[in-house]
C-alpha positions as CSV (number, residue, x, y, z in Angstrom):
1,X,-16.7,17.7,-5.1
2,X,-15.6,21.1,-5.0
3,X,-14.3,20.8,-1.9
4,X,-12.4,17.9,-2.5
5,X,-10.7,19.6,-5.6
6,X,-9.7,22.8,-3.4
7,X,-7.7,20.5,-1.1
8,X,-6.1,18.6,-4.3
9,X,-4.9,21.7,-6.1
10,X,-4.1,23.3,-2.8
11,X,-1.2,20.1,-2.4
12,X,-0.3,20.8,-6.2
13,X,-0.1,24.7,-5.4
14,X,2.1,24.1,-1.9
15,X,4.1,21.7,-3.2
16,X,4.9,23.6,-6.4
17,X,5.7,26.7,-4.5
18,X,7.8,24.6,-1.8
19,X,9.9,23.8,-5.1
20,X,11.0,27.2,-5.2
21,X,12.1,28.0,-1.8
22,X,15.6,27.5,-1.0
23,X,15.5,27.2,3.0
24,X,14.7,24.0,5.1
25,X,11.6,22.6,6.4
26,X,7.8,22.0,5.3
27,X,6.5,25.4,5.1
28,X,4.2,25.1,2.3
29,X,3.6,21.4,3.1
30,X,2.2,22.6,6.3
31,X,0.0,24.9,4.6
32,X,-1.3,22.3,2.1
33,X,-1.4,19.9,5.1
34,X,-4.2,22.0,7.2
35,X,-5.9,23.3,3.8
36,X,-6.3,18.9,3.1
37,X,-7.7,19.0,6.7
38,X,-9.9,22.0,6.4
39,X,-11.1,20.0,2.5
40,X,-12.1,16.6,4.5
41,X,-13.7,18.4,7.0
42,X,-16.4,20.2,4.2
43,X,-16.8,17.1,2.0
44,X,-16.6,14.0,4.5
45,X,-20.2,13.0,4.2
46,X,-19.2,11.7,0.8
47,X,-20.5,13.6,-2.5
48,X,-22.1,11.6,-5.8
49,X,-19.7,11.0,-8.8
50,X,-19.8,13.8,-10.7
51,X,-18.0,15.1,-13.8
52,X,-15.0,17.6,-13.7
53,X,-15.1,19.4,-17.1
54,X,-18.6,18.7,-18.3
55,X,-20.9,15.3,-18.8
56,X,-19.1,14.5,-22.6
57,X,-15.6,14.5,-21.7
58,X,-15.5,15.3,-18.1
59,X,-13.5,12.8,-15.8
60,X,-15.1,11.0,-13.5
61,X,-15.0,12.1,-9.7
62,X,-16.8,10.4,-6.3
63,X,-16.5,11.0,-2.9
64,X,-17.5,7.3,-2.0
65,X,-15.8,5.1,0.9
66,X,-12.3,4.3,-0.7
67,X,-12.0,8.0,-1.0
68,X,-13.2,8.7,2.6
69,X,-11.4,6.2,4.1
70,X,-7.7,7.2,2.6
71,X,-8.7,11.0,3.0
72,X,-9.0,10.2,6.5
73,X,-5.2,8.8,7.5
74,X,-3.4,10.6,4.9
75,X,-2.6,13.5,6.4
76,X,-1.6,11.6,9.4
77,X,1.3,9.8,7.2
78,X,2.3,13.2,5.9
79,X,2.7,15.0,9.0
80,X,4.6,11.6,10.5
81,X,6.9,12.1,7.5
82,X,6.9,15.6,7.2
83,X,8.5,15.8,10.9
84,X,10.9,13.2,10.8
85,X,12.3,14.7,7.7
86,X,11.7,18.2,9.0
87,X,15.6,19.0,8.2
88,X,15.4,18.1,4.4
89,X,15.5,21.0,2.0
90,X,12.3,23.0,0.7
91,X,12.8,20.6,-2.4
92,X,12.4,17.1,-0.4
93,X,9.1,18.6,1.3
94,X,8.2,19.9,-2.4
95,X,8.3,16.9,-3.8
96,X,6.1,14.9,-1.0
97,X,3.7,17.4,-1.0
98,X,3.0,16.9,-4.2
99,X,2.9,13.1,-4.3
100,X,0.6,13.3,-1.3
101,X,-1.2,15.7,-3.5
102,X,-1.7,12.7,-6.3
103,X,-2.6,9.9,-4.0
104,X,-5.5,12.5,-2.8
105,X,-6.3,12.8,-6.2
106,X,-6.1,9.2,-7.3
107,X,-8.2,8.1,-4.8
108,X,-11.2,9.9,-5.9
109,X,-11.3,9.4,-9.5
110,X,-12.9,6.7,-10.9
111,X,-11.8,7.5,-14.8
112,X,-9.4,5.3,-16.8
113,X,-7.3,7.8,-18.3
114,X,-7.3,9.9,-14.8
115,X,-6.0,6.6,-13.3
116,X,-3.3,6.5,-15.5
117,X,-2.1,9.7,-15.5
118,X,-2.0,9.7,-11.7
119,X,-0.4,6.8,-11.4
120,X,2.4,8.2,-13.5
121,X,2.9,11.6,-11.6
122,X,3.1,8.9,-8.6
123,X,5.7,7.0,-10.5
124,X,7.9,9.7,-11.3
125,X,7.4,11.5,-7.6
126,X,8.4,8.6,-5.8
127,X,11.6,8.1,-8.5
128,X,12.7,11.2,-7.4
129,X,12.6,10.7,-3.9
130,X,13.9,7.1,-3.4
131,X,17.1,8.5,-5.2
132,X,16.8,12.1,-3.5
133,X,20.6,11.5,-1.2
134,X,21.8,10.5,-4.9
135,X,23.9,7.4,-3.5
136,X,24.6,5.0,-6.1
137,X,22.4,2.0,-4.3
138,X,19.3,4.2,-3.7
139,X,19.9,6.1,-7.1
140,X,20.0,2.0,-9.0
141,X,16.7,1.4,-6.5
142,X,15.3,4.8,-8.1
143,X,15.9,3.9,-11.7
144,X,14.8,-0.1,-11.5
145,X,11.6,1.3,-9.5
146,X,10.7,3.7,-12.4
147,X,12.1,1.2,-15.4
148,X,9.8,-1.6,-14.1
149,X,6.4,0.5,-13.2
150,X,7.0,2.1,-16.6
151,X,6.3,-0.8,-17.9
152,X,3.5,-1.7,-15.7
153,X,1.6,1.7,-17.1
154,X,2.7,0.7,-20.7
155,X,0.5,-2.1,-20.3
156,X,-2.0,-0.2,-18.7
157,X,-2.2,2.0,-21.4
158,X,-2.6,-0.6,-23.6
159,X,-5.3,-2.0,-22.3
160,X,-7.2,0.9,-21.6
161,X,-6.8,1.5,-25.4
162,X,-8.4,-1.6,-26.1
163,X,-11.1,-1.2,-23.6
164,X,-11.8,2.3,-24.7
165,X,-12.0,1.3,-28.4
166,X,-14.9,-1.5,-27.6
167,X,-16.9,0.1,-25.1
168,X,-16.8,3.9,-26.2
169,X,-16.1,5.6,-22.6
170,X,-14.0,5.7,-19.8
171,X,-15.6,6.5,-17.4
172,X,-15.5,3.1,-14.7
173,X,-19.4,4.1,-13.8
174,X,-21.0,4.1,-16.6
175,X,-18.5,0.6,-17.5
176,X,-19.9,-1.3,-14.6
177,X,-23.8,-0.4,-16.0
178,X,-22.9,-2.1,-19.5
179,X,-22.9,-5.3,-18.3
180,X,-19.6,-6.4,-19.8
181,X,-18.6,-9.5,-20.8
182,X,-15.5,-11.1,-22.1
183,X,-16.9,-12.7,-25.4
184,X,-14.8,-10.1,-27.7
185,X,-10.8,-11.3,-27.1
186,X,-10.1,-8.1,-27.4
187,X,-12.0,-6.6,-24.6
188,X,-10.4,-9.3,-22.7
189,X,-7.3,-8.6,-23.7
190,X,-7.6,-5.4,-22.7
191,X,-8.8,-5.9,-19.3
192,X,-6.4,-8.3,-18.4
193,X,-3.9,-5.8,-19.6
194,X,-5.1,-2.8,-17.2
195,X,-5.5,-5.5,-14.3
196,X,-1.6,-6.3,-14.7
197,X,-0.5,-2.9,-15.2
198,X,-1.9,-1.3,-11.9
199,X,-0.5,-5.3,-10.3
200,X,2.9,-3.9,-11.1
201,X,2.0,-0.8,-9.5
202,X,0.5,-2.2,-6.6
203,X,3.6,-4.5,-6.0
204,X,2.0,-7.8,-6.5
205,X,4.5,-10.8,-6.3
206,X,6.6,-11.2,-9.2
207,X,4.8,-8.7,-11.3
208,X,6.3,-5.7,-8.8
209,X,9.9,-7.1,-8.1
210,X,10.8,-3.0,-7.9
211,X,9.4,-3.4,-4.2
212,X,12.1,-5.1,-2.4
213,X,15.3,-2.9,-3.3
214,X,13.2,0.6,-3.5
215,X,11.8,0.1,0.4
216,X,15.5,-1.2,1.5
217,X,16.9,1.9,0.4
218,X,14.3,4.5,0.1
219,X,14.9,7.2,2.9
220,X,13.0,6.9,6.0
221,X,10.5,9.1,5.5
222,X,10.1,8.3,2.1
223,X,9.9,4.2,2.8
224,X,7.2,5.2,5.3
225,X,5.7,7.0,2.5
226,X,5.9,4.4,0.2
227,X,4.1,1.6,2.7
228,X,2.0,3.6,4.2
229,X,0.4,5.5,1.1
230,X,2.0,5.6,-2.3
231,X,2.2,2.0,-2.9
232,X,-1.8,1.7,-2.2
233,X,-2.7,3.4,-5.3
234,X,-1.8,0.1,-7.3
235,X,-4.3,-1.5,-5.1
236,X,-7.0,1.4,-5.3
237,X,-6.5,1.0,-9.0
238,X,-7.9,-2.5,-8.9
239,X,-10.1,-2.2,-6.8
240,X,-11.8,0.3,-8.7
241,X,-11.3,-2.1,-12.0
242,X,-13.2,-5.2,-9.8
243,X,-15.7,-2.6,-8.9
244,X,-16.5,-2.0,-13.0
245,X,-15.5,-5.4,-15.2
246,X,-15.3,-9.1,-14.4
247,X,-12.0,-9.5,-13.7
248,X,-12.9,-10.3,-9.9
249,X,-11.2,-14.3,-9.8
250,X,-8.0,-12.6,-11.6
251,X,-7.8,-10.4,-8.7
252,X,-8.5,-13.3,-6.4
253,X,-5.7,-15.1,-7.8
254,X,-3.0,-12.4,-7.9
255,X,-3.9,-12.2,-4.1
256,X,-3.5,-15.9,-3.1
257,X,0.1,-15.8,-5.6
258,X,1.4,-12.8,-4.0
259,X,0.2,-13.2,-0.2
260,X,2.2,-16.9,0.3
261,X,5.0,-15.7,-2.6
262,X,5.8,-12.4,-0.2
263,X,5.4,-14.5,2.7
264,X,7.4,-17.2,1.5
265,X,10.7,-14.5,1.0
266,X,9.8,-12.6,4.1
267,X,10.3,-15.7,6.3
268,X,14.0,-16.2,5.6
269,X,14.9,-12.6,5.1
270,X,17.5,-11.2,7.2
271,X,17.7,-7.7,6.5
272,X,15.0,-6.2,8.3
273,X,13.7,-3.4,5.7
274,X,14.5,-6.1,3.1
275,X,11.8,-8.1,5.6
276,X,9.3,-5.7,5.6
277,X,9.1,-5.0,2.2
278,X,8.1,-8.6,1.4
279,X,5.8,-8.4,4.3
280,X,4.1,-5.6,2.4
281,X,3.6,-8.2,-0.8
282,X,2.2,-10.5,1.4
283,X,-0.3,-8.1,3.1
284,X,-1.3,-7.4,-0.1
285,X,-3.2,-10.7,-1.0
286,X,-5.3,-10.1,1.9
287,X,-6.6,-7.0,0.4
288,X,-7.0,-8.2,-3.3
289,X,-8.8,-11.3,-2.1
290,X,-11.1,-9.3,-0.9
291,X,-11.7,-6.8,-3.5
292,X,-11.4,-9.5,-6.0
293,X,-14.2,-11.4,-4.0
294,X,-16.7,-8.1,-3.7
295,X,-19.6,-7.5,-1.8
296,X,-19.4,-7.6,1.7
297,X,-15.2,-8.6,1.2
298,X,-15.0,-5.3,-0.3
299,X,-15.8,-3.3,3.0
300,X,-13.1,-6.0,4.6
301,X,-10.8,-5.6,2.5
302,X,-10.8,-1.5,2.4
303,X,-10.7,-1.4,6.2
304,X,-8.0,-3.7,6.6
305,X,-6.0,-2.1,3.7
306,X,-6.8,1.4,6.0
307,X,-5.3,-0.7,9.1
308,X,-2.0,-2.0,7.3
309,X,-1.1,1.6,5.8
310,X,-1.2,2.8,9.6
311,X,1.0,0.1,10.9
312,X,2.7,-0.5,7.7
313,X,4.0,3.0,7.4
314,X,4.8,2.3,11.7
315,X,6.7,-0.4,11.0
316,X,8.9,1.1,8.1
317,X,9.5,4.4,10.5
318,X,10.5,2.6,13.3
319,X,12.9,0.0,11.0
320,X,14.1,3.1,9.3
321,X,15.1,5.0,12.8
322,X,16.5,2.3,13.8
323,X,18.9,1.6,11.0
324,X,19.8,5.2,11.0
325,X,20.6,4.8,15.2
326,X,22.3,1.7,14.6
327,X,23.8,1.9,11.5
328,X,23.1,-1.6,10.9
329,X,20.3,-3.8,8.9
330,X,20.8,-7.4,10.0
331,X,18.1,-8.4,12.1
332,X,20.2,-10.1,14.2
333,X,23.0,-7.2,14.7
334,X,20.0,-5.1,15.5
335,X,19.2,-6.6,19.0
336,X,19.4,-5.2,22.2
337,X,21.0,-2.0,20.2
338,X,17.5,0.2,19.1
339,X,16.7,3.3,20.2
340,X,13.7,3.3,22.6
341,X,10.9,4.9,20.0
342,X,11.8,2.2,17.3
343,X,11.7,-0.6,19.3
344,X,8.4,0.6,20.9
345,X,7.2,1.3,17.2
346,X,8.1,-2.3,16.3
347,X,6.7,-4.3,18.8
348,X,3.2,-2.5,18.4
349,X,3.6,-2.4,14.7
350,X,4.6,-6.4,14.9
351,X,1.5,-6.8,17.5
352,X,-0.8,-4.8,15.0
353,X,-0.1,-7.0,12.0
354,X,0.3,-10.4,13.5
355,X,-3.6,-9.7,14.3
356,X,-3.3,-9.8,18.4
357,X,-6.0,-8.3,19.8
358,X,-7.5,-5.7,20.0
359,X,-5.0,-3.7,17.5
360,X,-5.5,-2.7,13.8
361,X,-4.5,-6.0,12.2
362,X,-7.3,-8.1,13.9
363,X,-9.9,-5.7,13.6
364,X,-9.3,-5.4,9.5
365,X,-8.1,-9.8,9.6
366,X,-11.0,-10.7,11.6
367,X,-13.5,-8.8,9.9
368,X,-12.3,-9.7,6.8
369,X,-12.0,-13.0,7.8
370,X,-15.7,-13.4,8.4
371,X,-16.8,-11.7,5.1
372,X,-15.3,-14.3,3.1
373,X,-16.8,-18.1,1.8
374,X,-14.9,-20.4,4.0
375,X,-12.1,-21.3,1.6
376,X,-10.6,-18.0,1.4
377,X,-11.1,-18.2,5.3
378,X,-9.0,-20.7,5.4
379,X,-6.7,-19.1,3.2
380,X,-6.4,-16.6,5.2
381,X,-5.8,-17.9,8.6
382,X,-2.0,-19.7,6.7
383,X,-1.5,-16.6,5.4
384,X,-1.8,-15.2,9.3
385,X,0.2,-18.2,11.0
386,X,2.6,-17.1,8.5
387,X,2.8,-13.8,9.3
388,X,3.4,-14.6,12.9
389,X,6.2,-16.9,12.2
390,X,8.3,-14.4,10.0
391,X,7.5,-11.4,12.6
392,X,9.3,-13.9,15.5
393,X,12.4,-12.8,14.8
394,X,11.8,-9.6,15.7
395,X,11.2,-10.3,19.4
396,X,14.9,-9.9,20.0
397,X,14.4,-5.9,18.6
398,X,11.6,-5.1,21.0
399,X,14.0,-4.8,24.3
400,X,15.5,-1.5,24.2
401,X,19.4,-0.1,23.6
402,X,21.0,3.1,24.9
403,X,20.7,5.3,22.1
404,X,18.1,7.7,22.1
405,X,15.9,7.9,19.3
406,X,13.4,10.4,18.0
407,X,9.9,10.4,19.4
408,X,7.4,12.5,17.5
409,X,7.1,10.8,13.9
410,X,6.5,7.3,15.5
411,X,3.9,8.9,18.3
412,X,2.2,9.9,15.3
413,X,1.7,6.8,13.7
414,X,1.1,4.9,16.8
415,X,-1.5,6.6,17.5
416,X,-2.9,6.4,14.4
417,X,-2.7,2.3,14.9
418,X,-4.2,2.8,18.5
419,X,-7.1,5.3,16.9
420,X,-8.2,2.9,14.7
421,X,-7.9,0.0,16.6
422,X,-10.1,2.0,18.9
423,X,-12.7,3.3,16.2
424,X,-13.2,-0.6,14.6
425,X,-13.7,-1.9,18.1
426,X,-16.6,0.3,19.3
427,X,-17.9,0.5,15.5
428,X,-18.4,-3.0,15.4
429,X,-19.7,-4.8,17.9
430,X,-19.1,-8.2,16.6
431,X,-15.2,-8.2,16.8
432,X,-16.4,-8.4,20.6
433,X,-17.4,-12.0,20.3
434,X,-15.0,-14.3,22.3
435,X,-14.1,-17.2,19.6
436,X,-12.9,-14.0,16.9
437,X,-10.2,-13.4,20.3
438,X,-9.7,-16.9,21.3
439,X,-9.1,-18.0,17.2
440,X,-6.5,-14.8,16.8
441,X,-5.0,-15.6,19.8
442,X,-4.4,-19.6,18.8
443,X,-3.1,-18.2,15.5
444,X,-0.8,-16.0,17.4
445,X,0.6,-18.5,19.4
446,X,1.0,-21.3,16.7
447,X,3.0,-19.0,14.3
448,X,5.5,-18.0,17.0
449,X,5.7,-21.6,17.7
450,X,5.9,-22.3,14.0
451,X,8.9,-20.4,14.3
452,X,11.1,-22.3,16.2
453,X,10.8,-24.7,13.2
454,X,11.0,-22.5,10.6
455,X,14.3,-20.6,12.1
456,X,16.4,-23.7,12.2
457,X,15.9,-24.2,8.4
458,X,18.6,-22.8,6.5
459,X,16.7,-21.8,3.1
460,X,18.2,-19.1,0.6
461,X,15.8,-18.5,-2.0
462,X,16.8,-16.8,-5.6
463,X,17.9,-13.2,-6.0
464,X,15.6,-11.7,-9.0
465,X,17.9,-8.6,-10.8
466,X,16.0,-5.8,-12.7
467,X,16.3,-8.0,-16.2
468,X,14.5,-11.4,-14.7
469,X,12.5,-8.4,-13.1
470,X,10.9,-6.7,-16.3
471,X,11.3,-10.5,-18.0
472,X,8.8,-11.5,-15.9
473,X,6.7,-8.5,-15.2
474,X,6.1,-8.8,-19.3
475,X,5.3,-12.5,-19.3
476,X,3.3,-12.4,-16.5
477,X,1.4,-9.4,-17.8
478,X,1.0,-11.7,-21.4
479,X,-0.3,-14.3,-19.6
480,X,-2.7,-12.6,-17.0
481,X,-4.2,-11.0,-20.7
482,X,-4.4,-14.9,-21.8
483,X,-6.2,-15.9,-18.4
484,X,-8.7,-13.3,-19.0
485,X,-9.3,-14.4,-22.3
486,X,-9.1,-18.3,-21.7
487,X,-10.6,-18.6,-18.4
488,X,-13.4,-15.3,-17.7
């Protein structure tokens, strides 16, 4: 543990002494980036949860696999960001260090109130940077982002309140050995509270409308940021909750809801970050399905939400370069026009998630896919011809313009998707098996054909502002606190 802790204050040290410089450039980033490195390399076995402050009030640390496996790829996210954006001032670099520094930190704690507090250094880090060129559409993204996950972490302090006040501790270990049940309302209550506080967080259809407009016009570095890192905490968050209380079918359910409702948006979407942003909604009902299910899901899920951060964050660099190049964000207008590295970034970003083989996104789908009773199999196999039908329109984007384009930031990142495309492959024998290829493949080719249906359909689905937004973050957050009540 004490290794993990140096590299976590090391991030908060660098990135508040970034603050104060006045030049360009990541110098302290790069500093906290090789001490992060130096901190996984000491404590990568893993290390017991222990208690930081003493075994009465101490919060709760572990060094277990959701830990491992984020500590692995996040410094590869940070050093993709911290290159493209290598010309931002010391304050820019600041500030991502020190949300990288929280995400490191969020990821191993398995306290309530930790949690919480984490999650709202994240909120207010990211609120800075979304708005950080201070134009009046990214500073209105900024402001609806933090307006609507404040409210998400009202809730969740709500119902950790609750939660505390029945059960006497907060730490999620010593939780899950109580063998909780939901016969007091207001333990239910207050579980069903914390579950839709960290959903807003985690972006889950309708509960995290902030999503859509923060990604769009996020910078590029930051919008890779955000998909391939920041907005996972949300989902670490509940995960960590399924891990400790019953509240496993309500994460089940806000995985089914938001997987077809992102999916749904994403297939008529025309502006391509706009796109990607719901794809990111949908992507994340395949993970909560799986944490929601447990057991052998749980390893599925966490190594497919390891695979869609990589090409996740790919895919938002690559869209982001190419708007930049282009100066456009109709898909359409896009064609023919990208600079080579972004339209190389898209196609193996769209191959990645689309599940062809033998990339990221069918090692994590197939594996997943297999771990789950037959149902959600099912489930999950729509949720992948739908995938491959939204991601059709991007074949135009994949045949290259004149501009040239930066390289390194989207090398980075592709190699990342390549390296652990590589790693599942020759960890896991059984992706080898020819009906897992054969049964991507098929879904692969029937979404693209799905597509050529879907495209002639001329659907324009509803516009959500921030007051339907937080309207319907707080009902749905009333009724998921019902649910727990009425139905676990």
């Amino acid at each position: 543990m004490t290794a993990a802790l140096a590299g976590v204050l090391g991030y908060f040290l660098a990135g508040t002494l970034e603050l104060l410089r006045t030049k360009t450039g990541p110098c302290w980033g790069l500093v906290a980036w090789a001490g992060g490195l130096i901190s996984l390399a000491l404590w990568a076995p893993g290390f017991p949860e222990s208690k930081l402050g003493g075994p009465l009030w101490g919060i709760s640390l572990v060094g277990d696999p959701i830990a491992l496996a984020f500590w692995c790829f996040i410094p590869l996210v940070h050093a993709a960001v911290g290159w493209h954006e290598r010309r931002r001032p010391a304050t820019f670099h600041g500030l991502v260090t020190l949300l990288v520094g929280t995400c490191l930190a969020t990821v191993l704690s398995r306290d309530l109130f930790n949690l919480f507090v984490c999650l709202e250094l994240n909120s207010l880090l990211s609120f800075l940077l979304i708005g950080f060129d201070a134009r009046s559409r990214a500073v209105w993204a900024s402001l609806q982002y933090l307006i609507l996950t404040t409210v998400g972490m009202i809730l969740y302090l709500v119902g950790l309140g609750l939660v505390y006040g029945e059960l006497g501790t907060l730490s999620l270990a010593q939780i899950s050995t109580l063998a909780v049940d939901f016969s007091t309302p207001s333990l239910a209550v207050g579980a069903g509270l914390l579950v839709a506080g960290a959903a807003v967080k985690a972006g889950v259809f309708l509960l995290g409308l902030w999503l859509p407009l923060a990604y769009r016009e996020a910078p590029t570095g930051v919008s890779t940021l955000l998909a391939g890192l920041v907005g996972k905490m949300g989902i670490v968050t509940l995960a960590r909750l399924a891990q400790a209380l019953p509240v496993g079918p309500l994460v089940v359910s806000l995985g089914v809801v938001t997987g077809f409702g992102g999916l749904i948006y994403a297939l008529w979407e025309r502006d391509l970050k706009v796109f990607l942003a719901y794809q990111v909604m949908s992507q994340v009902g395949y993970m909560l399905i799986g944490f929601g299910l447990g057991g052998p899901a749980f390893f599925g899920a966490l190594l497919y939400t390891v695979a869609c951060c990589l090409y996740k964050g790919l895919l938002f660099q690559a869209a982001g370069q190419a708007v930049e190049a282009v100066g456009k964000r109709d898909i359409p207008s896009l064609a023919g026009r990208l600079p080579g590295p972004a339209a190389i970034g898209l196609a193996v970003g769209t191959a990645a998630i689309v599940g062809l083989p033998p990339l990221a996104g069918f090692v994590g789908k197939e594996l997943l896919g297999v771990m789950v009773p037959p149902a959600f199999s099912w489930t999950l196999t729509i949720l992948t011809l739908g995938t491959a039908a939204s991601f059709s329109k991007l074949l135009p984007l994949f045949r290259m313009g004149p501009a040239a384009g930066e390289r390194g930031a989207v090398t980075l990142l592709t190699a990342g998707v390549l390296g652990f495309s590589s790693w599942g492959l020759l960890s896991l024998p059984s992706l080898w098996a020819p009906s897992l290829w054969l049964r991507a493949l098929a879904a692969v080719a029937v979404g693209f054909g799905l597509h050529l249906v879907i495209h002639r359909l001329d659907i324009r689905l509803p516009k959500i502002g921030l007051d339907r937004a937080a309207l319907v973050s707080l009902v749905g957050s009333v009724g998921l606190a019902l649910a727990t009540v009425l139905w676990l």
